[in-house]
Every structure is written in C-alpha cells, then in structure tokens.
C-alpha positions in Angstrom: -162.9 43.3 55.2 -162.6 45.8 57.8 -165.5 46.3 60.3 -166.8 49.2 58.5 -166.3 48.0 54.8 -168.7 45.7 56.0 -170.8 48.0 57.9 -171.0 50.7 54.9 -172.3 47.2 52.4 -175.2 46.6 55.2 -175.6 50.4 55.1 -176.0 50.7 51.4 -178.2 47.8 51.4 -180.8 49.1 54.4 -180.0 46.5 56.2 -180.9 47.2 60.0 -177.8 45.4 62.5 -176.5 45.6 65.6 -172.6 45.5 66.3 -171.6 43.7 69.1 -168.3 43.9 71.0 -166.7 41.6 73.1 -163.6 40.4 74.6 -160.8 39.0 72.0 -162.1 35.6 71.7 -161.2 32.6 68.9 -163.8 30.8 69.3 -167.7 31.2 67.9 -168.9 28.9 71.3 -166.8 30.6 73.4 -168.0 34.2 71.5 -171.4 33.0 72.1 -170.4 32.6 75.7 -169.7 35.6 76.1 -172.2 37.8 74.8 -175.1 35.7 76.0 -176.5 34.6 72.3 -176.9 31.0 71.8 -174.7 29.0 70.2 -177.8 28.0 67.3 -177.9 31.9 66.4 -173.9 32.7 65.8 -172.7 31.3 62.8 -169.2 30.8 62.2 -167.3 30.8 59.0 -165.6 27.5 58.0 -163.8 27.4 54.5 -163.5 23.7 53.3 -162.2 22.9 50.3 -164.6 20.3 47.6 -162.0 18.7 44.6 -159.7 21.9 45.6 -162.4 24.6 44.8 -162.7 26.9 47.9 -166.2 27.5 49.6 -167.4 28.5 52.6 -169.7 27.0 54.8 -171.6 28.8 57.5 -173.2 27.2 60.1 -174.6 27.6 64.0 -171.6 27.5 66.3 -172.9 24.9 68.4 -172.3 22.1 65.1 -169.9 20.5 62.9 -169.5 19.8 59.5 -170.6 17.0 58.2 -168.0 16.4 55.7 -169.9 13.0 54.1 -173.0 15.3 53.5 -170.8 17.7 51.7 -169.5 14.5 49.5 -172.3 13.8 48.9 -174.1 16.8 47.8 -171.1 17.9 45.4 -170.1 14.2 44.2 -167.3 15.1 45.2 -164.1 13.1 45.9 -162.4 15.1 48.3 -163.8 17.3 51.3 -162.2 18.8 53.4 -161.0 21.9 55.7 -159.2 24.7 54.1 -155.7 25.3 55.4 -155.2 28.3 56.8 -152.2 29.4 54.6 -154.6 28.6 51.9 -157.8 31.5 52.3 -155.4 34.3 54.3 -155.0 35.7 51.2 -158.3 35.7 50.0 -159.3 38.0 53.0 -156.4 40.4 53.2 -158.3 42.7 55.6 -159.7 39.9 58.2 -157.7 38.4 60.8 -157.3 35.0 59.6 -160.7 32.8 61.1 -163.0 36.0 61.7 -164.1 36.6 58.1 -167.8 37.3 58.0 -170.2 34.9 56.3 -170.3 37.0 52.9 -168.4 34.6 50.2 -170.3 36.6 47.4 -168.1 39.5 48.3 -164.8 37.7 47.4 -166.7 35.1 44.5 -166.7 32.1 46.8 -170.1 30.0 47.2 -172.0 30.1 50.2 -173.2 26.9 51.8 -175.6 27.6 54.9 -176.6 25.0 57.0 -179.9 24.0 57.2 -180.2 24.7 60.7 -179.5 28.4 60.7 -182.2 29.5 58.4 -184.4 28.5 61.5 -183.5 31.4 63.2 -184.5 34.7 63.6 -181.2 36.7 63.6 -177.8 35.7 62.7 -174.6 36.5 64.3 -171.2 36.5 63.3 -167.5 37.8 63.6 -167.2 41.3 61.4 -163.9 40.4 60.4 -161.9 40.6 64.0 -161.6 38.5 66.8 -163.6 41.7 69.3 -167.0 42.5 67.7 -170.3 40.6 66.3 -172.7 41.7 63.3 -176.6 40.9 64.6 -178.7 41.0 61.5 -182.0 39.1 60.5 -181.5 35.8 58.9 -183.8 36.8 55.9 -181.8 39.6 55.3 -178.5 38.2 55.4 -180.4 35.8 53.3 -181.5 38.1 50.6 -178.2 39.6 50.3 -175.9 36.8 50.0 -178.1 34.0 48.8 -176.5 31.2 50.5 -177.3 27.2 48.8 -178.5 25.6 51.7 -178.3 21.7 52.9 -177.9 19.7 56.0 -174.6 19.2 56.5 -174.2 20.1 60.3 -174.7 18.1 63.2 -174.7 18.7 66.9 -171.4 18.9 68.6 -172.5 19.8 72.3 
C-alpha cells in the first residue's frame, strides 16, 4: 500500500494524522530512536502464522510476542512467525516488514496487544522503511477493530 493509498483511506475516513519522515530505518526501536516517540507508542507489524492461517499482530515496539499466549488464546497447535517469502505477496505495494497495521484492508485479522490501547496515539511504518503514520489510538481503533489480548511482554 503505497503511502498515499493509505493516506487517501485516513482521508476518506476523517481521520486527523501526522506523517512522519525519517531516515531509512528497519527497525520500529531504532524508528522510535530516531524520531523521538517512545518505543510504547510505535507499533510494529508482526505476521505470525496460528495452524497456517495468516494474522497480524501489532504491538508496542519496545515488546515481543508472546507466542504461548497466542496458543493459548486460539487453541492452537502451532504459532509462529510468518516467513517472509510467505506475506510479500500479500502486500505487493509495501516493502517487505513496513506494512502498516491495517489487516482489514487485505482480509487478515488484527490482533493488538493489550498494551497499546493504553496509549494516546499510535505510530507506525506507512508502508516504507522512511516515513511514520501518527494517529489516535481510538481512531485507528474504530477503523480497523483490532481483537485485543496480552500477548506482549517487555523486551528492553
């Protein structure tokens, strides 16, 4: 999804943002470095597969997964990270790691962690390794309608 794609769905929605850019950067905590927002406020995008069905979990960049919560939330037998070669194809207009938290664009479920819905605003790659999204958490809320759990525990 291209920057503005996802700028002209905000738009459309009356969503108020802020677009952020940055130096090229692969990493959310190193992201967050750079453009001064903590670590509990960007959310990167994480695609783990549950029984081989695709979903994506979002979550503060300053966690990790917990994959055992995830088992145990689905009943699931197998959890785990997505392969790379397995979602490039899903977001054909995204470099590959910098798709935006919006699954219900592409029919994949949305898993926030509980953590983020703390926050005020919620940040996150626009579909490129250079430039953030800044919305409200209750809008992004409202438009995508994540299922939320705790499944994310403090890395740093």
């Amino acid at each position: 999804m291209p920057v503005q794609v996802l700028k002209n769905y905000l738009d459309k929605h009356g969503i108020r943002y802020l677009t952020i850019s940055h130096s090229k950067a692969y990493t959310m905590q190193k992201i967050a470095a750079l453009t001064h927002i903590s670590g509990n406020e960007i959310a990167k995008t994480v695609m783990v597969k549950v029984d081989g069905k695709m979903v994506m979990a979002v979550l503060p960049a300053s966690t990790r997964i917990n994959f055992s919560a995830f088992k145990e939330y689905f009943d699931a037998t197998e959890v785990r990270l997505a392969l790379e070669s397995e979602f490039k194809d899903v977001f054909p207009h995204c470099e590959v790691g910098a798709m935006p938290p919006f699954g219900n664009l592409w029919n994949i479920p949305v898993f926030v962690a509980e953590k983020l819905t703390r926050q005020k605003n919620i940040s996150f790659n626009a579909g490129n390794h250079m430039e953030l999204i800044q919305m409200s958490y209750k809008d992004y809320d409202q438009l995508v309608q994540p299922y939320v759990f705790q499944y994310a525990y403090q890395s740093i």
